[in-house]
N, C-alpha and C positions, 0 to 999 in steps of 0.2 A: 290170378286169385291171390290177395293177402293173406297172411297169415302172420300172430301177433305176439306167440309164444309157444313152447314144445309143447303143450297137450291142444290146439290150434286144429291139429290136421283131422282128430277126432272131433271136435266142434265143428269143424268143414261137412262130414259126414252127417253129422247131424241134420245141418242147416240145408246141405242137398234133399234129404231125406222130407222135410218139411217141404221144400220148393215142390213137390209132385202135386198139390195142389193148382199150385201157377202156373205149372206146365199144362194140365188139363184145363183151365181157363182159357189162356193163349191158345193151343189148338183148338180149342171151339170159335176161339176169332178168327183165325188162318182159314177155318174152314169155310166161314161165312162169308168172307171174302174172296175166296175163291168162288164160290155160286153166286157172288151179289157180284161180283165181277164179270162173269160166265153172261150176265143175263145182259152187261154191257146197256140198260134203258135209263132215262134220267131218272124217272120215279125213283128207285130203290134207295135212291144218293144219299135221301136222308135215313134211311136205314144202316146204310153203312156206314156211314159218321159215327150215330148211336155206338156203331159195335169198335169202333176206332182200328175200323183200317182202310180207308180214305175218306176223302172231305179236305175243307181249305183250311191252309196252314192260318194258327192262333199264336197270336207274339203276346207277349207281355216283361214289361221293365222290369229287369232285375235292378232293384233299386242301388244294392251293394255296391257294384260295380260298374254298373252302364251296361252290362250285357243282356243281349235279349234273346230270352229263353223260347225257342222255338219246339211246340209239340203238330209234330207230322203224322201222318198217319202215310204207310205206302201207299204207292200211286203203281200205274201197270208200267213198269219198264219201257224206255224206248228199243223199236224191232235192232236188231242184229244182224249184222250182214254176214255172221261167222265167221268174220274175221280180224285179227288185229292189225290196229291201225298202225300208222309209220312208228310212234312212239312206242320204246318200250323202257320202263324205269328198269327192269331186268336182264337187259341188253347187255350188258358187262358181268352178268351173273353165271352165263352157261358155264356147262361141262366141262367142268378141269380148267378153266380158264383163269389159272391162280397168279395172284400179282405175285411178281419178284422179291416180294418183303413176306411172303409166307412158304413161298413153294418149299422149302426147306422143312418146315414144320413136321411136327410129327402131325399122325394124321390120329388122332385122340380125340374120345368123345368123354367131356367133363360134366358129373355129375353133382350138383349142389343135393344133398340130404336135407332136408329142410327139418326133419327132429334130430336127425344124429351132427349136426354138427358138424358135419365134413363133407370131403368132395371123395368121388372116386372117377378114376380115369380109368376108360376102356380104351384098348387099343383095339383102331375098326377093321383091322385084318383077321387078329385071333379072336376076338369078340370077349378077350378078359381081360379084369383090372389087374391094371399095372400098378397101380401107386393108389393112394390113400392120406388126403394129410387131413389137417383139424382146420376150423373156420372159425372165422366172427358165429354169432350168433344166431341164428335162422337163415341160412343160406338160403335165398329166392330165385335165380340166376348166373348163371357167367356169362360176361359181356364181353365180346374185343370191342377194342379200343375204335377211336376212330380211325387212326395211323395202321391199323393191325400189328401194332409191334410186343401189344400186352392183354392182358386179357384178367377181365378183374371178376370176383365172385363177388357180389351182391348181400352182404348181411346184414339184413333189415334191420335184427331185434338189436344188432351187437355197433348198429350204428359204425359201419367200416366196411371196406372194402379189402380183401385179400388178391394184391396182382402176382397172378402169373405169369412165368416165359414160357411164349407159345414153341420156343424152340426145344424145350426141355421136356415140357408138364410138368413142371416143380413151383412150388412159391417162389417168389422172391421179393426180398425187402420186407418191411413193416407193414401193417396195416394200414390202410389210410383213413383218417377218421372224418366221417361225412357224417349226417344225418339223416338218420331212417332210410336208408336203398332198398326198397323195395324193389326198386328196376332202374334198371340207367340206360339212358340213348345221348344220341349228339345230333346238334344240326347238321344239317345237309354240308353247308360251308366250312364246317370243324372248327367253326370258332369256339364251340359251347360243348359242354356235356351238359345234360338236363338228369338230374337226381330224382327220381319219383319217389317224394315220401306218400304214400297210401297211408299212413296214419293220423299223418301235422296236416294231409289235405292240401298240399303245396308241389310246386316244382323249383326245384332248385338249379336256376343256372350257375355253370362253375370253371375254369379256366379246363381245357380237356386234357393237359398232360398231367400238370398240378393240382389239379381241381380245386381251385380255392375259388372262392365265392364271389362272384358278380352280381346275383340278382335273385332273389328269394321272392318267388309269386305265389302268393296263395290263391285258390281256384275252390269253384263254387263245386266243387267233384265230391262226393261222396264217396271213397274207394278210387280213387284214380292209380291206375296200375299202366295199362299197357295204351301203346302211342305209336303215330305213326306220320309220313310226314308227305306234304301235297310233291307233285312231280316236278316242281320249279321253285321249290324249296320254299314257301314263302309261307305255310300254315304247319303248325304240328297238330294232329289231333290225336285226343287222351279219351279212351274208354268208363266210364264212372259206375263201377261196379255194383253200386249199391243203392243206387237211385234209377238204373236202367237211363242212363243219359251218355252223351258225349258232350265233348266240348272244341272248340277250336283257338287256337293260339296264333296271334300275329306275330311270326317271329322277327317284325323289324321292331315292332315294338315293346315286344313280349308283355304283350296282354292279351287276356281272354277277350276275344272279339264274338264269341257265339255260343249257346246250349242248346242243344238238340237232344228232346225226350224222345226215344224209342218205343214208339206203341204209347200206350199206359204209362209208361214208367216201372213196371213192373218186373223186367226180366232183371237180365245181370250181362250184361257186358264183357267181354275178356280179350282176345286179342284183335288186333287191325291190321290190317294188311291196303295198299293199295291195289290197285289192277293196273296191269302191264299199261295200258293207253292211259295211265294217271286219271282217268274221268270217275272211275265209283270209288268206295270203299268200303271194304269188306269188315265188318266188325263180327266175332263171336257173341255169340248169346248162350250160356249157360243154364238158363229155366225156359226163353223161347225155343230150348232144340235147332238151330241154324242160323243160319248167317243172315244177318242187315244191309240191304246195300242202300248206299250214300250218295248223293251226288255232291263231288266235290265243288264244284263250281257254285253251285247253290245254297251247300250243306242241306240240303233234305232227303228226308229219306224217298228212295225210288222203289222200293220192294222188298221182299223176304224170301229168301232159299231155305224151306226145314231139310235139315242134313241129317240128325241125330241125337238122341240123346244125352244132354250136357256137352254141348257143341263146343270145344274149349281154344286148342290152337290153328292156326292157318300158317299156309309153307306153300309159298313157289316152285315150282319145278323146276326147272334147270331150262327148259327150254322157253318156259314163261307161258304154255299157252294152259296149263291146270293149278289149280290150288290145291293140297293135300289139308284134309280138315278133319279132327282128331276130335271123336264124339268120348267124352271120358263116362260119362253113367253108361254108357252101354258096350264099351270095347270094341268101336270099330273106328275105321278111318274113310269115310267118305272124300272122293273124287271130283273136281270141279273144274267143268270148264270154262274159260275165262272167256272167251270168244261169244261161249252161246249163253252164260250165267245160267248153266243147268245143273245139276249129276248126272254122271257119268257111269259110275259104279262104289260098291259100299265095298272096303274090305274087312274080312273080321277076323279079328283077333278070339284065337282059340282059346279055350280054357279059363276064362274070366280075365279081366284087363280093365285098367283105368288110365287111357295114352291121355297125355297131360303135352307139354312142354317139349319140345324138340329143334330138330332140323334135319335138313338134308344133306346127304353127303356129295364130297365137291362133284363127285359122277354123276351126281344125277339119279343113283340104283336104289341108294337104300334110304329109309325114311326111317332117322331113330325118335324114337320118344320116349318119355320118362314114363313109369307106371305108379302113380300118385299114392293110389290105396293099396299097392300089390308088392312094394318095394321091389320092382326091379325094372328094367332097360328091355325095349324093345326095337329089333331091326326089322325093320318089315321093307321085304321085296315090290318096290312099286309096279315093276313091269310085269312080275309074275302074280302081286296083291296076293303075296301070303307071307309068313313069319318067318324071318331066316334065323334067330335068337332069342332069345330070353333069358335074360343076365340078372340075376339078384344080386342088389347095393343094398345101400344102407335105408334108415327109415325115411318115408317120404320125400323121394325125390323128386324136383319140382325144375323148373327152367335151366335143360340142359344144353349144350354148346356141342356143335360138331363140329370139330378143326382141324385144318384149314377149309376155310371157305371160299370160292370164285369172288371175284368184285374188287373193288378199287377203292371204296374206303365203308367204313361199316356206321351204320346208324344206333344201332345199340342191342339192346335185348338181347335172344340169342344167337344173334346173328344175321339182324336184317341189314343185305348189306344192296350197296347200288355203285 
């Protein structure tokens, strides 16, 4: 979710506020398609079209660019065998399986304030900040690196990046001056960082140690924030927060090769995530209430999992076989299994909560996430699905970093790593 200056996070509220309209819309669709579905006859088929949630997919030329804008409606899932296939993009992710270029690290969860200007660092043993320093301008993020040797905080408004050493928790060095970071990731291959400006409507490819500039794409995204990349490195795809779309990027050539509307166009998009056998992808919907899945192969969309209210982040588990998904309008975190594409179990966060932005810790145990409206840090017990902490930071804390992380070189955001 962007945001585009310090009074932003109350305009966020707002704008959520307003969306409970669209959210009662869309469940009237999900619903209709669930019983037009149920009845499984051909009659209905033009019924369901009507209501858009399936029927045959409609292209039309983006003239802009060559790209053709695909609106899908879900279709019923292929059966499941419950199990995962040979492949797993997460295979080098598990439990404590920390490369040699981090094991050292302190094991700190880094906090971007997105109104107060700064970070704060929790240590994940005592569950309190240790340190506090100042940022660029709207902190959205802390990224490691591709290398895992550095780890940069994200200041969208302030146009810069602040790198950290993962060995210390402390700044170091200057600023580095980029344009508009709303989010940063890197290709698969580590030739590239990609810079998401969600404001200029652009991705910026850039050199990943120096970050100077190679390749400035502008994309037909509306809100383009959060991305994710196919299992044999060869597509990135960008969430378009604001027009309810995705899009998909050839990274040999780095062009937009495809747009895919979500439903209507109507919701809001937020994180992606693949699935362990690289075949769907999972995207957040923030006014649809749950997850989108994708087929990668096709880029269409295959179906809808409702999870919760302002369905916001997705997190792998450590062992790859659930997805942790962070309902932020309602304070809980829904459970997903990756095998059967079901829920599992809902956990809820006591006493009001708004879980945003996270990750998981290298164990595998604990599941932190930022509290967006609530200004503070949540640990939540996955195996037991209840609350081990409640940490108050600064104002609005938004895409935070739990480090060190398992994996062998990292993709970006907070720590998508493979």
């Amino acid at each position: 979710m962007g945001l585009y200056g310090h009074d932003a996070c109350m305009s966020r509220m707002v704008r959520d506020r307003r969306r409970i309209a669209a959210r009662r819309r869309l469940a009237l669709q999900r619903t209709l398609a669930v019983c037009l579905g149920a009845l499984g006859a051909a009659g209905v088929a033009a019924a369901i079209d009507r209501f858009g949630t399936a029927g045959p997919t409609r292209h039309s030329p983006d003239l802009s660019g060559g790209v053709v804008i695909s609106r899908t409606r879900p279709t019923t899932p292929p059966p499941s065998s419950g199990r995962l296939g040979r492949l797993n993009v997460y295979g080098h992710d598990g439990a404590n399986a920390l490369s040699p270029i981090v094991r050292r690290d302190r094991p700190l969860v880094y906090v971007p304030n997105s109104q107060s200007d700064t970070v704060d660092v929790i240590d994940q043993r005592t569950k309190r900040i240790v340190r506090h320093f100042g940022t660029g301008r709207l902190p959205q993020h802390v990224t490691p690196s591709w290398d895992l040797r550095r780890l940069y905080v994200d200041n969208d408004a302030g146009n810069s990046l602040t790198p950290i050493s993962p060995a210390t928790g402390k700044p170091t060095g200057h600023r580095i001056p980029v344009e508009d970071p709303y989010n940063l990731y890197f290709t698969p291959d580590g030739r590239s960082a990609i810079v998401v400006a969600e404001r200029l409507e652009k991705l910026d490819f850039r050199s990943p140690a120096r970050l100077h500039l190679q390749k400035s794409l502008p994309v037909p995204c509306r809100g383009v924030d959060h991305m994710d990349f196919s299992a044999d490195g060869r597509f990135a795809y960008a969430s378009c927060e604001f027009e309810g779309a995705m899009i998909r990027i050839d990274l040999r050539s780095r062009r937009v090769n495809g747009k895919l509307v979500l439903g209507h166009g109507g919701g809001s998009p937020q994180d992606v995530k693949l699935s362990p056998d690289g075949r769907v992808l999972y995207v957040a919907d923030q006014v649809a209430d749950g997850v989108w899945e994708l087929s990668t192969r096709r880029f269409r969309t295959l179906g809808f999992l409702p999870t919760g209210a302002g369905t916001h982040g997705l997190y792998p588990s450590r062992d790859g076989r659930v997805m942790y998904i962070s309902n932020r309008a309602e304070g809980s975190v829904s459970v997903m299994s990756f095998a059967r594409r079901r829920l599992l179990r809902k956990i809820k966060i006591p006493g009001g909560a708004s879980p945003d932005m996270g990750g998981v810790s290298a164990d595998g145990r604990t599941l932190w996430l930022s509290g967006r409206y609530n200004d503070e840090v949540y640990a939540i017990d996955v195996r037991r699905g209840r609350l081990k902490a409640r940490i108050k930071v600064g104002a609005g804390p938004h895409g935070l970093l739990v480090w060190p992380q398992p994996g062998r070189y990292s993709l970006g955001h907070t720590g998508n790593m493979r």
